[in-house]
LUMSESE-524195 format. One record per residue (C-alpha): residue number from 1; residue in one letter; x, y, z. Coordinates in pm, 1 decimal. Example, Ala and Ser with C-alpha at 12.3 -4.5 7.8 and 13.67 -1.06 7.14 Angstrom:
2
REC   num   residuo         px         py         pz
REC     1         a     1230.0     -450.0      780.0
REC     2         s     1367.0     -106.0      714.0
***
This chain:
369
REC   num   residuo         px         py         pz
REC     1         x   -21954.9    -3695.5     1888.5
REC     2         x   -21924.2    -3928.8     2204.5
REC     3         x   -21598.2    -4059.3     2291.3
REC     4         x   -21684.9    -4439.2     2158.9
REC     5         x   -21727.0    -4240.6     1846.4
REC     6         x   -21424.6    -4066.4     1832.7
REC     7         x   -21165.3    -4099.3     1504.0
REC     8         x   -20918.8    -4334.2     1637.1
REC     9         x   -20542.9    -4197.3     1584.8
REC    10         x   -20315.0    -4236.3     1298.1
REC    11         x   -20156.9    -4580.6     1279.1
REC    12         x   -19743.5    -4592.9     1224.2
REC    13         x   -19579.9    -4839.4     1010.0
REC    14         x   -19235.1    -4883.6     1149.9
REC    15         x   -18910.3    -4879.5      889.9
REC    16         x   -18649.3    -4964.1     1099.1
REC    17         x   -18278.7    -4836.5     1037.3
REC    18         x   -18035.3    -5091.1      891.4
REC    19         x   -17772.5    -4945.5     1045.2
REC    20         x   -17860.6    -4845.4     1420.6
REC    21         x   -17602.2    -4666.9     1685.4
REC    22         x   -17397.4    -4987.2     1845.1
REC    23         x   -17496.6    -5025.3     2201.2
REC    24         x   -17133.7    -4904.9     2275.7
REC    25         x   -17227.4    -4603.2     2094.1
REC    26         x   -17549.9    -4546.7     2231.9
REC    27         x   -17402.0    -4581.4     2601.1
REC    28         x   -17095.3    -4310.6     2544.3
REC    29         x   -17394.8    -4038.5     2392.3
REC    30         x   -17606.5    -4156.9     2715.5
REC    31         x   -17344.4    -4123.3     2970.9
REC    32         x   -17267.7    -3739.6     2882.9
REC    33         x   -17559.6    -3642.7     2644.8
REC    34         x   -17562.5    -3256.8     2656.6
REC    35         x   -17846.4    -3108.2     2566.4
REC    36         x   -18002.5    -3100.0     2131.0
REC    37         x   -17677.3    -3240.2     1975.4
REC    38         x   -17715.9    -3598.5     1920.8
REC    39         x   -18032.4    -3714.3     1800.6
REC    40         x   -18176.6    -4125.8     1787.1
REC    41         x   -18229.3    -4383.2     1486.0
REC    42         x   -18561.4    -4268.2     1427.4
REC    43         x   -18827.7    -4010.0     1363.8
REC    44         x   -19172.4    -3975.2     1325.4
REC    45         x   -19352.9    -3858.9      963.3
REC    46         x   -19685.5    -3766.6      883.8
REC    47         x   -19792.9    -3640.8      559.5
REC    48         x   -20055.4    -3351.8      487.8
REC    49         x   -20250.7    -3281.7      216.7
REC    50         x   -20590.6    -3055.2      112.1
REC    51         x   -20698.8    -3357.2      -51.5
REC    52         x   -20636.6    -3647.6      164.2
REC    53         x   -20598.2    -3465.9      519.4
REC    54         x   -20330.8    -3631.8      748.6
REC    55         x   -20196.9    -3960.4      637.9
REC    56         x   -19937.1    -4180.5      586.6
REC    57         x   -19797.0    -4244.3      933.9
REC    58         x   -19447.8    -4358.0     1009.2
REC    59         x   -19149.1    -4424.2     1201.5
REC    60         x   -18807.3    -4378.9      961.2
REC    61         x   -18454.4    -4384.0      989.2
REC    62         x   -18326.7    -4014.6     1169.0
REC    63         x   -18182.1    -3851.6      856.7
REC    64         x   -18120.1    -3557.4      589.5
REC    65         x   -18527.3    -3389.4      469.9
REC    66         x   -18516.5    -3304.1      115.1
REC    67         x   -18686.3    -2995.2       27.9
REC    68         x   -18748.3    -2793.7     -320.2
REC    69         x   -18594.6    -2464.1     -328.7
REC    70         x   -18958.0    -2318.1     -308.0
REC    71         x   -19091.8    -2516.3      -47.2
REC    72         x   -19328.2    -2269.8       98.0
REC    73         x   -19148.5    -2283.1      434.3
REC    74         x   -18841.9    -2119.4      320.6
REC    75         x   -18992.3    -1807.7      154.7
REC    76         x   -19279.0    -1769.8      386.1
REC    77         x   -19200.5    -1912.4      760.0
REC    78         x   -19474.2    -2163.4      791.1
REC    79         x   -19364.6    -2359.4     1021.0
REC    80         x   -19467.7    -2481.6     1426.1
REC    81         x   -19283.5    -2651.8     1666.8
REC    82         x   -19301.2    -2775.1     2010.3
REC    83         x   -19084.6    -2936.3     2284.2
REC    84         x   -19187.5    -3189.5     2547.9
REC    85         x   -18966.3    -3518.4     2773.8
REC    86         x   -18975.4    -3831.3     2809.8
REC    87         x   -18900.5    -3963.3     3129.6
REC    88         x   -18765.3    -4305.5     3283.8
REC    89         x   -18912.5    -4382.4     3580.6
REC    90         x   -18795.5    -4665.6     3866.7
REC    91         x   -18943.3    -4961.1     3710.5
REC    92         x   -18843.2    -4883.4     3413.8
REC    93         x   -19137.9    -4744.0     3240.7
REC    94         x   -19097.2    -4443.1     3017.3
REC    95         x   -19382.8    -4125.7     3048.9
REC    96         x   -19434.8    -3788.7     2916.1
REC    97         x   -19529.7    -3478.8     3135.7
REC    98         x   -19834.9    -3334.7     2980.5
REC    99         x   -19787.8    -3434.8     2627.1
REC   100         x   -20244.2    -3333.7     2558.5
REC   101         x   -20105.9    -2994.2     2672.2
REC   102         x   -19832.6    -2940.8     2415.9
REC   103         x   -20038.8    -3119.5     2138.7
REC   104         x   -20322.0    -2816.0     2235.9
REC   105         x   -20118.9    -2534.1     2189.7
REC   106         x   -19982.1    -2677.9     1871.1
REC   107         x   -20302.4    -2673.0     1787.6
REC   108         x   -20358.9    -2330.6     1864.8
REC   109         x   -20039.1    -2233.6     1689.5
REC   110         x   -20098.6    -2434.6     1350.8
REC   111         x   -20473.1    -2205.0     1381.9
REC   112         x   -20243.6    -1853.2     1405.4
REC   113         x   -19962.2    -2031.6     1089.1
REC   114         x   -20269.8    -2081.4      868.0
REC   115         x   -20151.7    -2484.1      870.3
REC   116         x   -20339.8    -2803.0      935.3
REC   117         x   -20425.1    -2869.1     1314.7
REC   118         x   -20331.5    -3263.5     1450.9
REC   119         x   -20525.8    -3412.2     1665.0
REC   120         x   -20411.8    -3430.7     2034.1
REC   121         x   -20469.9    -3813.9     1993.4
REC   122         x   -20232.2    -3852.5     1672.6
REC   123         x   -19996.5    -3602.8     1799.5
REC   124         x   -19983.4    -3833.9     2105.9
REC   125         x   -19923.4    -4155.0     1899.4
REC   126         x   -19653.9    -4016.0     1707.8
REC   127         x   -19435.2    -3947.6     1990.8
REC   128         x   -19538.7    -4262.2     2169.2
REC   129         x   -19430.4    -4466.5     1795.1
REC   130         x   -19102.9    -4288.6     1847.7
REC   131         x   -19024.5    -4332.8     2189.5
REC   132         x   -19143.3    -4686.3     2188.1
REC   133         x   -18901.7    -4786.6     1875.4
REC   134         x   -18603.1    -4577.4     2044.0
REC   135         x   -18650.2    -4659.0     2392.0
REC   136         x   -18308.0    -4767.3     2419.6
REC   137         x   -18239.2    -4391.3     2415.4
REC   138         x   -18449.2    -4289.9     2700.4
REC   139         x   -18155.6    -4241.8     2975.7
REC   140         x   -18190.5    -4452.5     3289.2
REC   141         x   -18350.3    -4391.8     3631.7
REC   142         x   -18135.1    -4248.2     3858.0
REC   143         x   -17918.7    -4075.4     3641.9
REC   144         x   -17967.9    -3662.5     3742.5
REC   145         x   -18198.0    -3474.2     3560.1
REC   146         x   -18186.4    -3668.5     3236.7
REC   147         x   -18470.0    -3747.4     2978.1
REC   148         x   -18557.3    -3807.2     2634.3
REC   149         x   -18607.7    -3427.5     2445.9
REC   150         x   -18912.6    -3512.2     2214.2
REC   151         x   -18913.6    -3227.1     1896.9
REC   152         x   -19242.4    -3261.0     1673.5
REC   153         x   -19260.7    -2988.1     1437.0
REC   154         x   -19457.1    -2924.2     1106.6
REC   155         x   -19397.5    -2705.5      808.1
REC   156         x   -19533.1    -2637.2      468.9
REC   157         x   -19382.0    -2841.7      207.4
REC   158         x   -19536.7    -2695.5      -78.1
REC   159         x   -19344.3    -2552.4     -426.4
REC   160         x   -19487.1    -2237.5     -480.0
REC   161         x   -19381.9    -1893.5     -472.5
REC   162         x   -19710.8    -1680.6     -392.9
REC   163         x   -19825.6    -1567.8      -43.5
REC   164         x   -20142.5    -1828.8       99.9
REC   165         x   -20143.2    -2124.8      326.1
REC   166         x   -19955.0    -2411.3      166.3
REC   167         x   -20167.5    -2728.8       33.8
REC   168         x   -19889.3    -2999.4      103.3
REC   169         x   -19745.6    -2987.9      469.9
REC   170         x   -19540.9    -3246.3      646.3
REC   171         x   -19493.6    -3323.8     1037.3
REC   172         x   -19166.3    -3471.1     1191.9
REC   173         x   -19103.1    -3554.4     1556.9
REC   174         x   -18708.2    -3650.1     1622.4
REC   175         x   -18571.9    -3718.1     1972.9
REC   176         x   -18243.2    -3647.2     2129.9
REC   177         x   -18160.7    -3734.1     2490.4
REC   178         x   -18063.7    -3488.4     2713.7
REC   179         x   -17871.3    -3438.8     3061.5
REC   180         x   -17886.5    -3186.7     3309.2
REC   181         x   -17938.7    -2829.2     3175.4
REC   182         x   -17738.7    -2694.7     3456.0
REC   183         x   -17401.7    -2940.8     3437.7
REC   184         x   -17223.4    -2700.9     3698.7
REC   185         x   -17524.4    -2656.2     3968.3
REC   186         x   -17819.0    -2430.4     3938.2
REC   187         x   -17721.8    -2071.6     4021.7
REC   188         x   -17882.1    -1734.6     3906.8
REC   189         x   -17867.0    -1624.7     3583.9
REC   190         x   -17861.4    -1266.1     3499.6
REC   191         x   -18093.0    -1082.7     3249.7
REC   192         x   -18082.1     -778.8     3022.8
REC   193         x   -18350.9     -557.8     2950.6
REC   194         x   -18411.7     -528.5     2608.1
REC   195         x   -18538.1     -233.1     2551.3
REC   196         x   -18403.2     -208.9     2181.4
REC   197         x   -18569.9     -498.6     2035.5
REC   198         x   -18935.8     -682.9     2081.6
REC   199         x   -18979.3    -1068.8     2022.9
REC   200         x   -19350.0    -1020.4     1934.6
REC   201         x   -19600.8     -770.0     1896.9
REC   202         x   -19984.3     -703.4     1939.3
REC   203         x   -20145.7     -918.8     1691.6
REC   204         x   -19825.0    -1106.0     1573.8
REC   205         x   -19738.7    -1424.8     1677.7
REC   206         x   -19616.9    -1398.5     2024.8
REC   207         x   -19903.4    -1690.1     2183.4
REC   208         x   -19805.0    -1914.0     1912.1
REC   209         x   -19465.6    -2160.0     1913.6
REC   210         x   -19269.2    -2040.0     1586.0
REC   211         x   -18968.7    -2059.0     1457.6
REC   212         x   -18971.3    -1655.1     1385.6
REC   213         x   -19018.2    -1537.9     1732.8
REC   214         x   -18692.7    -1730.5     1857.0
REC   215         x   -18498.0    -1579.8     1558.7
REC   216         x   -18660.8    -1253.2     1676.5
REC   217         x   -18532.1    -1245.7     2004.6
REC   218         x   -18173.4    -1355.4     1880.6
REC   219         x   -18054.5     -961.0     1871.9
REC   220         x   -18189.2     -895.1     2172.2
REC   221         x   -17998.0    -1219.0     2342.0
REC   222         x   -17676.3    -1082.2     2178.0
REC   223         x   -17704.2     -767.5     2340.1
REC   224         x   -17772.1     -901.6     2636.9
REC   225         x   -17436.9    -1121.2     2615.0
REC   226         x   -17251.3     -801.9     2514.3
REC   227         x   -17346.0     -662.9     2863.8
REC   228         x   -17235.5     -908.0     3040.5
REC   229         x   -17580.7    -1104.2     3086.6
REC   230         x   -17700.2    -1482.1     3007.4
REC   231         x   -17975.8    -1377.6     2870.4
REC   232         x   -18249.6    -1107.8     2792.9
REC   233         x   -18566.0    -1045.0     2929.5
REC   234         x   -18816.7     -834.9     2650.3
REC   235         x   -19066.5     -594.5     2755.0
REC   236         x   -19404.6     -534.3     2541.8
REC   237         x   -19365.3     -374.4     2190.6
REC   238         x   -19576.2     -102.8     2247.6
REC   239         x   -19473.9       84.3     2571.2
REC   240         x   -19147.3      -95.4     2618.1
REC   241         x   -19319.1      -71.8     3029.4
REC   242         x   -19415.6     -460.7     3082.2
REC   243         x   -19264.0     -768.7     3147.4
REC   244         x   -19298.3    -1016.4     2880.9
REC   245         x   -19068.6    -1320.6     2850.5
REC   246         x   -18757.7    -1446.2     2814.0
REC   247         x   -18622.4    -1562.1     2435.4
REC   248         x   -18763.5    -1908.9     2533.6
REC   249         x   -18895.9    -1925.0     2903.2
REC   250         x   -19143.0    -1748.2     3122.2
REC   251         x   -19091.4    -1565.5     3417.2
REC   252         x   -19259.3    -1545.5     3754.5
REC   253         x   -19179.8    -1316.1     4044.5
REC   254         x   -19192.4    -1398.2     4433.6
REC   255         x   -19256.4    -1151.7     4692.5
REC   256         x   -19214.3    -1202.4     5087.1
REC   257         x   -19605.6    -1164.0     5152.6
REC   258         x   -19660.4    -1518.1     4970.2
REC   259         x   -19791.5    -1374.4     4620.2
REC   260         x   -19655.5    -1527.6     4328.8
REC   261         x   -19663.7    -1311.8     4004.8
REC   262         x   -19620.3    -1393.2     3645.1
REC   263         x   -19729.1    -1179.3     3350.6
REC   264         x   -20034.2    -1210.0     3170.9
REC   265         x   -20127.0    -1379.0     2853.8
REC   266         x   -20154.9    -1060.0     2674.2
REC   267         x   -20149.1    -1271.9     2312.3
REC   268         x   -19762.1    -1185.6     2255.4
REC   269         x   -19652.1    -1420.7     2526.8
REC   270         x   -19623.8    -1783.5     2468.1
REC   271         x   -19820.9    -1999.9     2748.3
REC   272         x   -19564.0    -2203.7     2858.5
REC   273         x   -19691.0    -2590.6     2969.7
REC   274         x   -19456.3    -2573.6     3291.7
REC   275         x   -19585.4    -2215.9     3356.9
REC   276         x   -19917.4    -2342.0     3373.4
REC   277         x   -19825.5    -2616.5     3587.6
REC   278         x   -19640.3    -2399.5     3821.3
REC   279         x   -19949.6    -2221.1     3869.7
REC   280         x   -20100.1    -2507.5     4009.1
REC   281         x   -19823.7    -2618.0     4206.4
REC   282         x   -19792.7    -2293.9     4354.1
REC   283         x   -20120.5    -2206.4     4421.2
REC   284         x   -20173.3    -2555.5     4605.7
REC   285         x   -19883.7    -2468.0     4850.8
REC   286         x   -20042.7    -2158.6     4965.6
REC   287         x   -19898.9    -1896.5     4779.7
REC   288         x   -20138.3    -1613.1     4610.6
REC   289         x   -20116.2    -1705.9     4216.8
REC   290         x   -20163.6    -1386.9     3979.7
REC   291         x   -20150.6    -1324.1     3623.7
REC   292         x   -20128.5     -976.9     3565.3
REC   293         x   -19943.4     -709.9     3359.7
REC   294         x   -19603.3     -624.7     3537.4
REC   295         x   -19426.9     -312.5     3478.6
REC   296         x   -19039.6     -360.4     3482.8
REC   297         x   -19025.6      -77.5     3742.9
REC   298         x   -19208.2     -294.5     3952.7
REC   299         x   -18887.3     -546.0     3963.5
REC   300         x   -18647.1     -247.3     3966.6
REC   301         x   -18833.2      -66.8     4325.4
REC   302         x   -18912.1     -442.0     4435.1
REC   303         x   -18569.2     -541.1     4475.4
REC   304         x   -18477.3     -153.3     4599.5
REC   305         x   -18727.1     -227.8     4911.8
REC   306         x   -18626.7     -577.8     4998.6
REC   307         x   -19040.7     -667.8     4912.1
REC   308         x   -18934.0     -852.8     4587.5
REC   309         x   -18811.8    -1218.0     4760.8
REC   310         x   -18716.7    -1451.3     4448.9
REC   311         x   -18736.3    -1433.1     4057.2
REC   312         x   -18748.9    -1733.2     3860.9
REC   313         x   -18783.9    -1830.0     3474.8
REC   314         x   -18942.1    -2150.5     3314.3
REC   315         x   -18937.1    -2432.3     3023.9
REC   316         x   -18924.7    -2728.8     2934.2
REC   317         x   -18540.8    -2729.0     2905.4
REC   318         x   -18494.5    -2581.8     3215.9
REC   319         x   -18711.3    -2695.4     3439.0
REC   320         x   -18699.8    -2355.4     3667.8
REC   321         x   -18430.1    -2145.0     3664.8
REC   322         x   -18344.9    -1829.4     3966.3
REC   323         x   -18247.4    -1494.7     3817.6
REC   324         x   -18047.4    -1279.5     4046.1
REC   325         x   -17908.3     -982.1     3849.2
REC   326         x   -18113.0     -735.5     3611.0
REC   327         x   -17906.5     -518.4     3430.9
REC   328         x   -18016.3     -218.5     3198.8
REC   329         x   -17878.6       88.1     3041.4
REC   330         x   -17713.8      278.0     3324.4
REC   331         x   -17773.6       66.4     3617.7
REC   332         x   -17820.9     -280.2     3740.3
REC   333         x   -18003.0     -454.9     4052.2
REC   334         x   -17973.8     -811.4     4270.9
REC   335         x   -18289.4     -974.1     4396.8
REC   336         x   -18085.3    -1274.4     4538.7
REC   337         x   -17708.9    -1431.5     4486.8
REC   338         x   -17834.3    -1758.1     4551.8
REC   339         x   -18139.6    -1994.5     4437.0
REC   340         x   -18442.6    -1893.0     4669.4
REC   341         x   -18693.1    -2104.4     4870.6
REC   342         x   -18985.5    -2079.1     4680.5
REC   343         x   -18758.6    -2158.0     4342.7
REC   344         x   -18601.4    -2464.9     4458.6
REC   345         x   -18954.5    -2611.0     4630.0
REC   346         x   -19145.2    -2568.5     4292.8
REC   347         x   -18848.5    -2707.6     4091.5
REC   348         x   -18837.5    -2987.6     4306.4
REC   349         x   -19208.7    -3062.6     4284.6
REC   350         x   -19251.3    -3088.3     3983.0
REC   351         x   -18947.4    -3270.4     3869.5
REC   352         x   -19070.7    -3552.9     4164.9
REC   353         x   -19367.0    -3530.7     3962.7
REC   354         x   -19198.5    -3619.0     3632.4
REC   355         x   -18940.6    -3923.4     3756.4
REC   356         x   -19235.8    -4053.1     3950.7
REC   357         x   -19115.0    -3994.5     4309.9
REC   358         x   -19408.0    -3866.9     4408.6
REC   359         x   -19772.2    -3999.9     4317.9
REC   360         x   -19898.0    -3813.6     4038.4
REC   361         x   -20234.9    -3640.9     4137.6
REC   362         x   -20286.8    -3430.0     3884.7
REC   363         x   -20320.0    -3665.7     3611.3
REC   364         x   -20006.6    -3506.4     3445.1
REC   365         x   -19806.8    -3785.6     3306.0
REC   366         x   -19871.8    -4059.0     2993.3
REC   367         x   -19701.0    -4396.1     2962.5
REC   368         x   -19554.1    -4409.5     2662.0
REC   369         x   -19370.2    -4740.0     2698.6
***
């Protein structure tokens, strides 16, 4: 099928809320948003079906779901998200970083959930139907590291009690805006080594973005807390040797010889959209890009012979965040006490990338309004 030929996307018929935030409203949430705790007058709905396929597209009023106490997703866990920004840029303009590259991998994770895959092209127009109806919630140029915090999800709707892929599934995309993630400056984070609990194993659903693995990596975070840590960091289920992840972010290693490490996609790590682009970035600035399998003794003797320069983790949320302290049971180590080099230029990159003050030449961003 040529492009000309293509299925165009879903259209949305807007419902517009009849009782909208007040602009003085709206401006108080915008001026300190915080990060996933006020949400905007709208969302986006799609309905699925075996019989009709995706239909029905729309933009509603932001409110309450009602479910049936067997909806399939509540006994069985099918259910996909992602997470993704919309950004104001100087003249105004709203665009999304990468927005083909989250729609992919929900692709790719509705494939592993047994649910119904949506096309990069309507998962596109839904978020650009939201954002365009609540643009008044994107936050302005100029004000810090602020954006619009796009959530499309899907999940199986379906009353039944039996274990098979659900015949009736709906999608959702809500929006929140969202400041700074670091509102006190960016300083390292320390991590614990959980060694105790796994947040995915071989064959599970560690590549794909589900609910379950977050509440999987809960205990572990908990621990980590316990010990003093921000958060943990979870080695693979089988050896409890390699690196994995974080409960939510990749991670990525610098040494002092210009290589810049990150673990592998082994299937029970999630490939992380600004891990990918960091690859890029990196690699275009000289530094020797690897994906490989990293043993956490590796971190331990790396930071023991001064050869291990700067750690780092990933996201969306985030942007890129240092890690100085790794603790474990019976002993702890420093890489750095303050954000390093190669951190800061990457994180600075790409956020230039994303406000638009610096030319895109990747092809990375999408106007959405």
């Amino acid at each position: 099928m040529t492009n000309s030929q293509a299925p165009a996307a879903l259209r949305f018929s807007v419902q517009s809320r009849p009782d909208p935030a007040t602009d003085e409203a709206r401006a108080a949430v915008l001026a300190d948003p915080g990060f996933g705790t006020t949400f905007t007058d709208h969302m986006a709905r799609i309905a699925w079906t075996k019989e009709q396929g995706w239909h029905d597209g729309q933009i509603v009023p932001y409110g309450p779901i009602t479910l049936d106490p067997a909806a399939s997703v509540l006994h069985y866990g099918q259910e996909i998200f992602e997470g993704l920004k919309a950004f104001r840029h100087e003249d105004g303009s709203v665009w999304c970083f990468r927005p083909e590259a989250n729609a992919e991998r929900m692709i790719r994770s509705a494939e592993r959930l047994a649910l119904p895959t949506l096309s990069v092209p309507d998962f596109i127009a839904s978020i650009t139907a939201l954002v365009q109806a609540d643009e008044a919630w994107v936050p302005a140029y100029g004000t810090g590291e602020t954006s619009l915090y796009l959530r499309p999800f899907m999940f199986a709707t379906e009353a039944f009690l039996g274990v098979r892929p659900a015949t009736e599934v709906t999608y959702l995309c809500i929006a929140s805006p969202a400041g700074a993630y670091f509102s006190g400056g960016i300083s390292p984070v320390s991590l614990w080594i959980s060694t105790n609990y796994a947040r995915a194993g071989e064959g599970g659903t560690g590549a794909a973005k589900c609910g379950g693995n977050y509440a999987s990596s809960m205990a572990g975070q908990v621990e980590g807390i316990a010990h003093g840590c921000d958060q943990a960091v979870f080695l693979d289920s089988s050896t409890h040797t390699y690196i994995e992840e974080l409960g939510g972010m990749n991670l990525f290693l610098v040494y002092k010889d210009g290589r810049l490490v990150t673990p592998a996609l082994t299937g029970s790590i999630l490939e992380g959209v600004t891990r990918r682009s960091i690859m890029q970035l990196g690699a275009e600035m000289g530094l020797d890009v690897q994906e490989r399998r990293i043993p956490i003794q590796e971190w331990k003797d790396g930071v023991a012979s001064g050869e291990l320069a700067e750690v780092f983790a990933c996201g969306t949320a985030a942007v890129v965040t240092p890690v100085g302290r790794l603790v474990w049971e019976g002993g702890e180590c420093t890489v750095s006490t303050e954000p390093g080099e190669v951190t800061m230029k990457l994180r600075k990159t790409l956020l230039d990338i994303q406000y638009g003050r610096t030319p895109d030449s990747h092809g990375w961003l999408t106007r959405l309004v």
